[in-house]
NUPARO-119251 format. One record per residue (C-alpha): residue in one letter; z, x, y. Coordinates in steps of 0.2 Angstrom, whole numbers. Each point is the difference from the previous one (the first is absolute). Example, Ala and Ser with C-alpha at 12.3 -4.5 7.8 and 13.67 -1.06 7.14 Angstrom:
2
FIVEX r    pz    px    py
FIVEX A    39    62   -22
FIVEX S    -3     6    17
***
This chain:
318
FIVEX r    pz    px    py
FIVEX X     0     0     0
FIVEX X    -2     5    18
FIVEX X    17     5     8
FIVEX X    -2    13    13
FIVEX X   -19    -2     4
FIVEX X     2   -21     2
FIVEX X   -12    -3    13
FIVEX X    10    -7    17
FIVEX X    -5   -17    -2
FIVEX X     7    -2   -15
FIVEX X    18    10     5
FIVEX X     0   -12    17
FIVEX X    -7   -18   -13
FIVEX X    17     7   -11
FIVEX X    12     1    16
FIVEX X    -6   -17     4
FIVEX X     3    -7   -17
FIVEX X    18    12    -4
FIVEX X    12   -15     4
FIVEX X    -8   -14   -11
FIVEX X     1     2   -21
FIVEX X    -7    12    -9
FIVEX X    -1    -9   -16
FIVEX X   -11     9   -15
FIVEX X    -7   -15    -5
FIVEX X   -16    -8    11
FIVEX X   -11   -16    -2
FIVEX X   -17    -4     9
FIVEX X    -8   -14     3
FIVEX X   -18    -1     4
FIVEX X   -14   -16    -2
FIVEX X    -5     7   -17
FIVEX X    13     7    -6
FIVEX X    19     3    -3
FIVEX X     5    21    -6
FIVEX X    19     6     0
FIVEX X     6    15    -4
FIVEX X    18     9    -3
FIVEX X     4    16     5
FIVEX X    11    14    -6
FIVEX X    13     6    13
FIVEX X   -11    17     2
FIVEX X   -14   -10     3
FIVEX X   -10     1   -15
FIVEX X    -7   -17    -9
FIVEX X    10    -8   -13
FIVEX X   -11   -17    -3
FIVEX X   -12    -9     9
FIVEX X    -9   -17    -4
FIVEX X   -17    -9     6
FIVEX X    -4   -19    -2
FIVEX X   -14    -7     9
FIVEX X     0   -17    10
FIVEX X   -11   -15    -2
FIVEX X   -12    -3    14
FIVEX X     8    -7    15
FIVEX X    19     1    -8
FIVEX X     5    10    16
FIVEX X   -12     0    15
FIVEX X     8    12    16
FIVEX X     1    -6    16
FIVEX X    12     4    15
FIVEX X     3   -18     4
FIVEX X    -7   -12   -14
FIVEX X    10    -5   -20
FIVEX X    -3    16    -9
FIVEX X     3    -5   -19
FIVEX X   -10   -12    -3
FIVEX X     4     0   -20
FIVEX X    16     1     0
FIVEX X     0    -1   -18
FIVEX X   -12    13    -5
FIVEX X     9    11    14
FIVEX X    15     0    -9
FIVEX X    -6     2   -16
FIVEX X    -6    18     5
FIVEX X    14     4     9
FIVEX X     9    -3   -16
FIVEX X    -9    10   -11
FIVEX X    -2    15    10
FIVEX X    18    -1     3
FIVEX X     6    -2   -15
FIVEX X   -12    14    -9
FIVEX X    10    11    15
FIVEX X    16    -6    -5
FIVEX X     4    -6    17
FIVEX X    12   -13     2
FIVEX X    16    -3    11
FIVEX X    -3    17    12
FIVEX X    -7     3    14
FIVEX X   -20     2     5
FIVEX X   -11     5    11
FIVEX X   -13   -12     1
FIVEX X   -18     6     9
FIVEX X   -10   -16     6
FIVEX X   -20    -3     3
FIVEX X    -3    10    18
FIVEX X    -6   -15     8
FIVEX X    19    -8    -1
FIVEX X     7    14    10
FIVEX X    -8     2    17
FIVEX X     1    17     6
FIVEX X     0     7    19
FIVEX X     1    16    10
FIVEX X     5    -3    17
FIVEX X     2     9    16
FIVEX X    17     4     9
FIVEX X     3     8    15
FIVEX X    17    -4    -3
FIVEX X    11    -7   -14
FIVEX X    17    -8    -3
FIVEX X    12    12    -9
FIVEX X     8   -15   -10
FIVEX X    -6   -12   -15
FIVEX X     6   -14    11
FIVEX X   -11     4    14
FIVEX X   -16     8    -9
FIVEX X    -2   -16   -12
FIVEX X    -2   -14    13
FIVEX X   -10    11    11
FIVEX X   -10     2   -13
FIVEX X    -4   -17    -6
FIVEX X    -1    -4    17
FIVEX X   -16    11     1
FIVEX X    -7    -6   -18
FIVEX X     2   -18     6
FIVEX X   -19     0     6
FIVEX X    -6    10   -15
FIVEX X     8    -7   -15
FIVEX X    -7   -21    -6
FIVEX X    16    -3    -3
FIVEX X    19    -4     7
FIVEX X     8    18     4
FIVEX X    16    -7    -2
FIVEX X    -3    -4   -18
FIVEX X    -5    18    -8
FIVEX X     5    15    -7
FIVEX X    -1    17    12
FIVEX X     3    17    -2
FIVEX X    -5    14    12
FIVEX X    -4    20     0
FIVEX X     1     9    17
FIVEX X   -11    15     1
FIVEX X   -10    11    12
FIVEX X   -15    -3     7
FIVEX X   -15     9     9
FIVEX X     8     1    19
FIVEX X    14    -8     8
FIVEX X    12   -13    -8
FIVEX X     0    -4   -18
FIVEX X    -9   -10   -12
FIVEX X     9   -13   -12
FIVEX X    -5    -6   -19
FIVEX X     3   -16    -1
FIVEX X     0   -10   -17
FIVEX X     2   -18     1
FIVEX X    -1   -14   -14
FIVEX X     4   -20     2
FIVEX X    15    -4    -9
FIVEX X    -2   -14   -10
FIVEX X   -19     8    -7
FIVEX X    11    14    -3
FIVEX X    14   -11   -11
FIVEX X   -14    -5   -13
FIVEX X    -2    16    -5
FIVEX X    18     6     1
FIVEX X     2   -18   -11
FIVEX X   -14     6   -14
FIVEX X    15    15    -6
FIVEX X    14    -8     5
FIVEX X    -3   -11   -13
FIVEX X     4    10   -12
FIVEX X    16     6    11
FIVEX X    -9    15     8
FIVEX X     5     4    16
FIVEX X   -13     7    15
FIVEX X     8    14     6
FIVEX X   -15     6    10
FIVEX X   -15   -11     5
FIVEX X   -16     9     8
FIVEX X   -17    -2    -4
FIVEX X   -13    10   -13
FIVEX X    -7    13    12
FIVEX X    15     5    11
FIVEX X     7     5   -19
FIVEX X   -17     8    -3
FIVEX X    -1    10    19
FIVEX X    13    11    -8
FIVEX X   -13     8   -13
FIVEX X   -10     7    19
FIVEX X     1    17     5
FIVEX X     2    -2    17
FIVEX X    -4    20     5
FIVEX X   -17    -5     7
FIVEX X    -5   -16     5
FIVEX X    -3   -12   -13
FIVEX X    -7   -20    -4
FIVEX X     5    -9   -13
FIVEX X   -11   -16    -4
FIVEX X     9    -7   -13
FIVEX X    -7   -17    -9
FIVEX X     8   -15    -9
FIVEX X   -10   -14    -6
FIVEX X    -9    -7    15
FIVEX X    13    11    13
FIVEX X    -3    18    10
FIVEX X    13    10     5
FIVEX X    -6    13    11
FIVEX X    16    13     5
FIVEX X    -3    17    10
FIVEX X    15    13     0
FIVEX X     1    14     9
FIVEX X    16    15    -1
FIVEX X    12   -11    -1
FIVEX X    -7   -16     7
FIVEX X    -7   -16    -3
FIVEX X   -15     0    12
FIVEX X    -6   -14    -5
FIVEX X    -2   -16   -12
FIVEX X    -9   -15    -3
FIVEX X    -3   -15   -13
FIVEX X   -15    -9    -3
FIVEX X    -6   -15   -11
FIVEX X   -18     5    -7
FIVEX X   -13   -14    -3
FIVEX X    -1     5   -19
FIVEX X    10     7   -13
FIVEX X     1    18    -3
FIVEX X   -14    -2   -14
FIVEX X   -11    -4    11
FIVEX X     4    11    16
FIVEX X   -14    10     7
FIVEX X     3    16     8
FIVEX X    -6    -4    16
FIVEX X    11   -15     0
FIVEX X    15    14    -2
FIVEX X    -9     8    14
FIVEX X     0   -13    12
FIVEX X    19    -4    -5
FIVEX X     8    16     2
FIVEX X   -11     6    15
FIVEX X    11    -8    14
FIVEX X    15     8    -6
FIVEX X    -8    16    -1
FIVEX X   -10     1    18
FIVEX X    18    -9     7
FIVEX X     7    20    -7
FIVEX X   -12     9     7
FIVEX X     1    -7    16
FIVEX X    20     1     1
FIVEX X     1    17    -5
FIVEX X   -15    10     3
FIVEX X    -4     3   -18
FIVEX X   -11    -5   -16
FIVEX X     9    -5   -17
FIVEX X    -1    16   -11
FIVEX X     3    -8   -18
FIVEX X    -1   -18    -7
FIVEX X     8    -6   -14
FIVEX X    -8   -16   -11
FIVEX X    13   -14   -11
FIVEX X    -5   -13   -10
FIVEX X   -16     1    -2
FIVEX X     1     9   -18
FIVEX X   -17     7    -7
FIVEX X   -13    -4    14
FIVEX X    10    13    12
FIVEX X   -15    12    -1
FIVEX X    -9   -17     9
FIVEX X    13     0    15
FIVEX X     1    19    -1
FIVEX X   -17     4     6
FIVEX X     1   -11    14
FIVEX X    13     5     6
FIVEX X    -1    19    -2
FIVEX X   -16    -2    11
FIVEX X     8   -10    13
FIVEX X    15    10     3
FIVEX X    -6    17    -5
FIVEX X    14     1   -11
FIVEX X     8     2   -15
FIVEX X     5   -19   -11
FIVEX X     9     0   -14
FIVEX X     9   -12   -10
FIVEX X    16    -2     6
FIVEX X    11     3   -19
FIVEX X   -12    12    -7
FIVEX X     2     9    18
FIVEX X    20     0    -2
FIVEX X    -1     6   -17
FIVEX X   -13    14     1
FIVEX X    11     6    14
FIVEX X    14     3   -10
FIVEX X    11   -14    10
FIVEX X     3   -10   -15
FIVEX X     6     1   -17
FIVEX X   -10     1   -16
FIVEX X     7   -15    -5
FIVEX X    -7   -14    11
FIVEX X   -17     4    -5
FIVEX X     3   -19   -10
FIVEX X     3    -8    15
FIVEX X   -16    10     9
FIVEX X   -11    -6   -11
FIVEX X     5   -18     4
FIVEX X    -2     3    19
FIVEX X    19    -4     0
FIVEX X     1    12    15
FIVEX X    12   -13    10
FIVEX X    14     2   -15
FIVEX X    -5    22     2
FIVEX X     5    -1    15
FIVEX X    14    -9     0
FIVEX X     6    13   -14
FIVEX X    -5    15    11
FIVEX X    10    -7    17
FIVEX X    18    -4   -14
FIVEX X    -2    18    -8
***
């Protein structure tokens, strides 16, 4: 594992995350599928289970009914939980990107104090957000920023869309200790030494990430028109492309490495087009961390199911 050489983003994500649970066990929730894993207290992996979704059994939104098959939900729960032997513990359960809205902010000054920061900071949100600001959940990251002030990472989720989910492993008296979605897990596997995208894809959803020594530069969520079967490179293109020219105009520099999730064996498809649009290196974003030497032999099962939201939850407990 990477001690020492962590990138900064991941040492800053973990001081953000070091007063909530760390518990070795961790469950994700996307629209096709349910995966958990247990983890040994040095971090490597003790079990991990996979059980696929019916169509339309989950469906992610930020603001609409989410589990939509309640029944069919549950039933994979169950049976990745209980081929993980988890029951009455704590877990950290990773939701589908789209439930968890993420922002970075600018500050040229910030309150000192929870009490203050939070309602200043749904204040903010209230324009930017389709739902009620009062009824969510909201964590925060300070960090720097290029000039004055400082920037803030904001993640923000509406309660009660929130509660199915947390419902789904209660259950089966599980008890969320940590709640954050897929790819702020899976940011953790970046190295953050250069500047670096991540377009990261789930079903019919696009996260595009940038981080840069020890920052979150930038992030952004997008619904596709088609699922990821059917995605065209040029479509990535034209998705992650504002994200990308809103970095080079902020700081005065190009992205010098990308990184590629969930789109399994056509990466050589997006690669290409890529490559020649930012002139840089893409790779995927587990066979990266692993050829690297920043993760253990021993994920290589869960790399090879793309589970990279599960690796890095592993790689920010260890």
């Amino acid at each position: 594992m990477q001690q020492s050489g962590q990138p900064k983003f991941l040492r800053r994500f973990t001081r953000w995350m070091e007063a909530t649970p760390h518990p070795p066990l961790a469950v994700e929730i996307s629209a096709d599928r349910v995966a958990g894993a247990r983890f040994a207290r040095t971090g490597a992996v003790e079990s991990f289970a996979v059980a696929d979704l019916v169509k339309r059994a989950v469906v992610p939104s930020a603001i609409e009914a989410n589990i939509l098959n309640a029944a069919a939900a549950s039933d994979a729960v169950r049976s990745v939980c209980q081929a993980i032997d988890a029951k009455e513990e704590d877990v950290a359960l990773l939701l589908p990107d789209p439930v968890i809205r993420v922002f970075v902010q600018h500050f040229d000054e910030f309150p000192r104090t929870n009490q203050e920061a939070l309602p200043m900071l749904r204040w903010r949100l209230k324009k930017s957000v389709p739902f009620e600001v009062d009824e969510t959940l909201l964590s925060y990251m300070k960090q720097p920023t290029k000039g004055e002030g400082l920037d803030v990472v904001t993640a923000i989720g509406r309660l009660r869309i929130i509660k199915e989910y947390e419902a789904l492993v209660e259950g089966l008296g599980l008890r969320p200790g940590v709640v954050l979605s897929s790819t702020l897990a899976a940011i953790s596997l970046l190295d953050d030494r250069r500047p670096t995208m991540l377009s990261r894809v789930s079903g019919t959803s696009l996260t595009t990430a940038i981080v840069r020594d020890g920052v979150l530069a930038g992030y952004r969520c997008t619904e596709l028109p088609v699922h990821v079967d059917e995605l065209t490179p040029q479509l990535l293109l034209e998705e992650v492309y504002p994200l990308a020219a809103y970095y080079q105009d902020t700081w005065q520099e190009g992205i010098q490495a990308v990184r590629v999730a969930g789109v399994g064996n056509r990466l050589p498809d997006f690669a290409k087009a890529l490559e020649e649009e930012f002139k840089c290196e893409v790779r995927s974003l587990l066979g990266a961390a692993i050829s690297d030497g920043s993760l253990r032999a021993d994920v290589r099962p869960l790399a090879d199911r793309e589970l990279e939201g599960l690796v890095g939850w592993m790689l920010h407990r260890s």
